[in-house]
N, C-alpha and C positions, 0 to 999 in steps of 0.2 A: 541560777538555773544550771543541772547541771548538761555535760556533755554527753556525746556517747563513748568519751574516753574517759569518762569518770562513774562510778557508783555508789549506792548507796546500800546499808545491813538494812533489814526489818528483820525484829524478832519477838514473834506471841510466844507470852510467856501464859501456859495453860495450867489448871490444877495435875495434870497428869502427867505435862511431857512441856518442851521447848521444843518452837519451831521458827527455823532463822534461814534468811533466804537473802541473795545478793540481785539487786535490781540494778541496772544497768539501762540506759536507752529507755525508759518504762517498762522495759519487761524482765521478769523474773529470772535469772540465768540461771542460776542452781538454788536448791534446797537442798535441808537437813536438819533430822529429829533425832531431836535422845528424850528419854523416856526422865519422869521425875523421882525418885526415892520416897515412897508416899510413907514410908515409916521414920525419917530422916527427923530430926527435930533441931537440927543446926539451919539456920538461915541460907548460910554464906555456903552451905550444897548445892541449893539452886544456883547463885550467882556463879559458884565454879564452872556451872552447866554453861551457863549462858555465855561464861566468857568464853570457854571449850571450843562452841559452835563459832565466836566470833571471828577466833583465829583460825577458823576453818574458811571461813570465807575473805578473810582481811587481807588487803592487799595494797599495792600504793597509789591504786586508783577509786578509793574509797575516802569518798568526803564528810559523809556525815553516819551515824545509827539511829535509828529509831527504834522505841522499845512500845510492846503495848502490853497493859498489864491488870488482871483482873482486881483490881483493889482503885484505894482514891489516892492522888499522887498532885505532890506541890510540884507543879510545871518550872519555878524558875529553880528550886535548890534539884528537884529530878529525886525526891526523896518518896521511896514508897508505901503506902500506910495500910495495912489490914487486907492484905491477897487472902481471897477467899481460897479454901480448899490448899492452900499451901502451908503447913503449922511453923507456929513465929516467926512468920513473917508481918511484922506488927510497925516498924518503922526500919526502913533498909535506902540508904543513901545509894543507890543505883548510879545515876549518872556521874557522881565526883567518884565512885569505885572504878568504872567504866572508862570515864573521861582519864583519870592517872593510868588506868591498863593501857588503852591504846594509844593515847594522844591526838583523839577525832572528838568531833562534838559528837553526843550524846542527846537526844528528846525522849524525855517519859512521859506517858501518857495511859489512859483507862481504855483498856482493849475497845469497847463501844464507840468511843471518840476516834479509834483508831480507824473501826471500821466505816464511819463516817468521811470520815478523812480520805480512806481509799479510795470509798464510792466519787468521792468530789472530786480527785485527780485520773482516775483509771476505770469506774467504772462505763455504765453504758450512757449515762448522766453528766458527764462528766464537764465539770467548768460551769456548771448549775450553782451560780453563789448561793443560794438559801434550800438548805434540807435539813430533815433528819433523818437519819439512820438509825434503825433499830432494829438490835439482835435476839433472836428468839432462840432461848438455847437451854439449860440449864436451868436458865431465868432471862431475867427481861431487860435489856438496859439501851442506853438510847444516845447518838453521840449529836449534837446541835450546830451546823453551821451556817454564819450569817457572815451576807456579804465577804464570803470567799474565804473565813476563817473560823475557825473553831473558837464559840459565846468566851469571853474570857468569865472568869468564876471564883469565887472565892475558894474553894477547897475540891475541882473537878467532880463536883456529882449533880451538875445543871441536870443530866440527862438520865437518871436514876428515878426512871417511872414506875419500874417496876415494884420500888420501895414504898409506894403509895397504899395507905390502908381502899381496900376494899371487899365486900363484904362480910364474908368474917375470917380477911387474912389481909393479903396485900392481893396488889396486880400481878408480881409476878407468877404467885400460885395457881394462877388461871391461863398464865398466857406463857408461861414456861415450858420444856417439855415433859418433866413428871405431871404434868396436870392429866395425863394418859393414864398413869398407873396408878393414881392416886383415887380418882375419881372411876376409872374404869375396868385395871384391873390388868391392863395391857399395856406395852411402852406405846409410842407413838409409830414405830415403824410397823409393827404388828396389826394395831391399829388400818393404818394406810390400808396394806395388803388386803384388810377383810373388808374395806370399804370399798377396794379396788373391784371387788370381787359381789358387790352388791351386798353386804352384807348390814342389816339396816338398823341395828345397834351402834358398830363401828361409823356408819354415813350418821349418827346419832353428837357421837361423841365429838365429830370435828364441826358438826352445825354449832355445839354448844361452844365450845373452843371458838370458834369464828367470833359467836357474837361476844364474847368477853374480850377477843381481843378489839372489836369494834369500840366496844366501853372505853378498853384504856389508848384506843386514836384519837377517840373525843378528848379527852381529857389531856392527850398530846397538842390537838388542835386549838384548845380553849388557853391553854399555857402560853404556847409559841408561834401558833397558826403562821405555818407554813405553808408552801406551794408546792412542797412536794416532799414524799416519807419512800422510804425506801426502806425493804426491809430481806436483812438477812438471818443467816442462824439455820440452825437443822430442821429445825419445825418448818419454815421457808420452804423447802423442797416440797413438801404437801399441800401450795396453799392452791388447788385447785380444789380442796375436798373442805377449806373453808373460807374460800375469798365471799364467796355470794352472801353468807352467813353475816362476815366482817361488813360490808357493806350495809346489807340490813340495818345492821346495829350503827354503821357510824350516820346512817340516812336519817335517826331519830335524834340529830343534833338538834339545841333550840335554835340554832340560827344556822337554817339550812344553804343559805346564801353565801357561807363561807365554803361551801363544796362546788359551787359551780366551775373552780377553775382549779381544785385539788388534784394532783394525782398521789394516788398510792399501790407503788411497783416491787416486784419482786425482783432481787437480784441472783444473777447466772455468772457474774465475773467470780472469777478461779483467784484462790490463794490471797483471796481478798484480806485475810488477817497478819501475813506477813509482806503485802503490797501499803496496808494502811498504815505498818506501824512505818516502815522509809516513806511515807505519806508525813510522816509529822517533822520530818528535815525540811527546813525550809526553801532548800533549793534543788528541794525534788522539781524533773522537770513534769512539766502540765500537758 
């Protein structure tokens, strides 16, 4: 565990930018974002990035880093395989790059597992041994913790629901946030504002959005049946225009008896993607 004279890095590595933050006492002391080189085709740009921000916050009271990363990643080599949205980045030894820069341990991990991990140490939840967390963003992805730790896995994608065929695509097509502009025509924040406003197309498209995502909590529940989902991501900030929807859909479980003692909450903690990734040091304190 650690002290309040000691810290720890998080840093979400995004398709667009890097954002690295120094946690201290549980709370976030500083931040700081640099943007990514989306035309770049060299790997080890990003990694310069990251180590950039490292040494911006590295100091000699820094005990461990935690990295969270959109792609699947071997936990004990910290080696990262297929970052979406980042090009070749297809197999990147992260941790032993990291671990010889600095001389601090190093934890990789799939941003979703990250944000799991945060909700269980920092959120409003927090010290709740059994959840799931799932991010609603882009796409869909989901991080699993039992009995106080993050499911051990063969190759980090336990929580990859999104990757589920359904109907005539996968989950996350429906439960993502293009599923606005795709099917309707508008992003999701455009959306909001006209629903905000009564408007009965817009109150159309998040009833439907609601009950798809209901589909894929069943299909969470019938997998992992858990006691409680948590969920974050940008789409998250809307779910008042489709929780009643989600519920609908998740009430036509076939064994309804498995919801009498569910909850499923939205989460309101700040920075939760660089609090979850120093979430996977293991002497973050609780």
């Amino acid at each position: 565990m650690t002290t309040d004279n000691q810290s720890l890095i998080g840093v979400d590595l995004g398709g667009t930018k890097v954002a690295a933050g120094k946690v201290t006492g549980g709370t976030l002391s500083k931040q700081i974002t640099e943007k990514l080189d989306q035309s770049s085709e060299d790997p080890i740009d990003a990694v310069e990035i990251i180590i950039k921000l490292i040494r911006q916050l590295m100091d000699d009271r820094v005990t461990g880093i935690g990295i969270g990363v959109p792609g699947l990643v071997d936990r004990e080599s910290g080696t990262v395989y297929d970052v979406l949205n980042i090009r070749n980045w297809k197999e990147v030894p992260l941790k032993t790059i990291l671990e010889k820069t600095f001389g601090t341990a190093v934890y990789v991990d799939n941003d979703s597992n990250c944000f799991a991990m945060g909700e269980y140490r920092y959120g409003a939840y927090a010290g709740h041994p059994d959840v799931v967390g799932i991010t609603l963003g882009t796409g869909m992805g989901a991080g699993i913790i039992k009995n106080g730790a993050l499911i051990p896995d063969a190759h980090c994608c336990s929580g990859e629901f999104g990757t589920i065929p359904y109907l005539d695509g996968i989950y996350e097509e429906y439960t993502g946030g293009p599923f606005f502009q795709r099917q309707y025509g508008k992003n999701g924040e455009e959306l909001a504002k006209d629903a905000a406003s009564g408007d009965q197309d817009a109150l159309e498209a998040f009833n439907s959005y609601g009950g798809h995502l209901g589909n894929a909590i069943k299909t969470i529940i019938m997998a992992v049946d858990p006691p409680l989902i948590i969920i974050g991501g940008s789409v998250a900030a809307a779910h008042e225009l489709y929780e009643e929807a989600m519920w609908r859909s998740i009430s036509s479980i076939p064994f309804p008896s498995v919801l009498d003692d569910l909850q499923v909450k939205f989460t309101n903690t700040k920075n939760i993607a660089i609090l979850g990734a120093a979430a996977l040091c293991p002497d973050t304190i609780k």
